[in-house]
Steps between C-alpha positions, in 0.01 A plus 500: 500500500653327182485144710128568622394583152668195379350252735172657446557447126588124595145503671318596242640234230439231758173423331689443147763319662276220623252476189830415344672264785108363470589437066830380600431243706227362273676492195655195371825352679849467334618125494842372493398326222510830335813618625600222409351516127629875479861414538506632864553204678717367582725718634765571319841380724663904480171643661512265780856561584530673842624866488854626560543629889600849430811637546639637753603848491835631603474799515415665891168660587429837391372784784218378611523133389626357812320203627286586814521335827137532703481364849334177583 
């Protein structure tokens, strides 16, 4: 019941939702030009940097943690 009321509350917004997405899209555009003038271009060389590959644990798989094996 809770996930039919929700989607039925999702229906009813719909209206809103596009008179905004309608706004949205008509309002004026950011340029990189103005990233650029607000100091957030470029990017700075540490937020470009590709992430660490995590680590790997090693420690074994608790009950129910195995990996599952599902025929082809």
């Amino acid at each position: 019941m809770a996930l039919i009321n929700a989607l039925g509350l999702l229906v009813a917004l719909e209206p809103r939702q596009a008179r905004l997405l309608d706004a949205v899209s008509k309002g004026p555009l950011i340029t990189t030009d103005d990233l650029r003038d607000e100091g957030i271009l470029p990017i700075p060389a540490y937020a470009s940097k590709e992430p660490k590959p995590p680590r790997l644990s090693r420690r074994s798989p608790g009950p129910g943690q195995e990996s599952l094996d599902f025929p082809n």
